[in-house]
N, C-alpha and C positions, 0 to 999 in steps of 0.2 A: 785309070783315065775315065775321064765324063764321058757317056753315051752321047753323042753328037744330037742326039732328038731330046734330051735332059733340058726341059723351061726353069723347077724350081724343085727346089725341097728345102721340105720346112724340120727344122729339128726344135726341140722345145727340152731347153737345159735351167739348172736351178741357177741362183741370182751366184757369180763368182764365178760363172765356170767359163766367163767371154776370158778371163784372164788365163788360165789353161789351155783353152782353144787358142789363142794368141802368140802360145810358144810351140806351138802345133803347124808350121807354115804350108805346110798341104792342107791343111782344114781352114787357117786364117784367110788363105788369097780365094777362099771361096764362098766368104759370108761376107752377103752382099748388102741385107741388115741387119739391126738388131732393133729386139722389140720389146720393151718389158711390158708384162698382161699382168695386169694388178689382181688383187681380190677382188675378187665380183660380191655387187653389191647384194645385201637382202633379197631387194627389187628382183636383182637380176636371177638368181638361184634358179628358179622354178623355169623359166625361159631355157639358159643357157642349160641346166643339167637335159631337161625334157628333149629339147634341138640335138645332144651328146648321144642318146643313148636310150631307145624305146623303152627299157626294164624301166628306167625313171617315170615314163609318162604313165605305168601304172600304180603311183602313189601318189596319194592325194597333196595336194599343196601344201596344207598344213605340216604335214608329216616331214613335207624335202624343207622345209625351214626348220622344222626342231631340230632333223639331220643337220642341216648346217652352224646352230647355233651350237649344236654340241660333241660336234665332231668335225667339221669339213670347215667352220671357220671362214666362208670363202676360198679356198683354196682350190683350184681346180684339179692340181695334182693328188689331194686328195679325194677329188669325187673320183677322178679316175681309177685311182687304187680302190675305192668303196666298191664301185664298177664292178672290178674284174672280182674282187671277193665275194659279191651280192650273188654273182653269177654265177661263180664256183659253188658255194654253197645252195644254191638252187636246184645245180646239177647234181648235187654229190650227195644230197641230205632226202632221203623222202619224207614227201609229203612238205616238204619245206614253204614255209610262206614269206612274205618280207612285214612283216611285225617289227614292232620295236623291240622286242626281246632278239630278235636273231642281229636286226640291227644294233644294238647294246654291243653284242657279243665281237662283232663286223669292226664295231669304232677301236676297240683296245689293238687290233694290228694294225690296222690303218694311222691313227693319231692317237698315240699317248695321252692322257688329261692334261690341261693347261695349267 
């Protein structure tokens, strides 16, 4: 049962999955809308990722658009996945930097080549 103080929650699923949730009638009679969030533009990258997630705000702009052009695509689900990887291996690697070589390394689990 819903907490009686419960205003909203947001859940963010891949494109296909309202049809799943719809055979679901406890999760259907409780989405209230739906939103598709496209590709973020070039423009957008360096805003929206930096706004996400401090570890981004210290790489240079340059650098979060190569990221994008060659790995992240726009895809926000994949900057998240980069996110949580970037991080990981920060914590878990000494002396670890965010380089493009660790990033290289980062893209192959996150996004496969196109």
């Amino acid at each position: 049962m819903d907490h009686p103080g419960t205003r909203i929650t947001l859940v963010l699923v891949g494109a296909g999955s309202e049809r799943a949730l719809a055979r679901l009638p406890q999760l259907a009679s409780r989405i209230g809308a739906w939103q598709e969030v496209p590709r973020l533009t070039g423009a957008e990258v360096a805003t929206v990722v930096t706004g996400f997630h401090p570890l981004w705000r210290t790489v240079p702009a340059p650098d979060l658009t190569w990221i994008d052009q060659f790995c992240a695509h726009g895809s926000f689900r994949t900057w998240a996945a980069l996110t949580a990887h970037l991080q990981n291996a920060l914590l878990t690697t000494a002396d670890a930097s965010i380089d493009r070589a660790l990033l290289r390394r980062l893209f192959q689990r996150v996004a496969p080549p196109l």
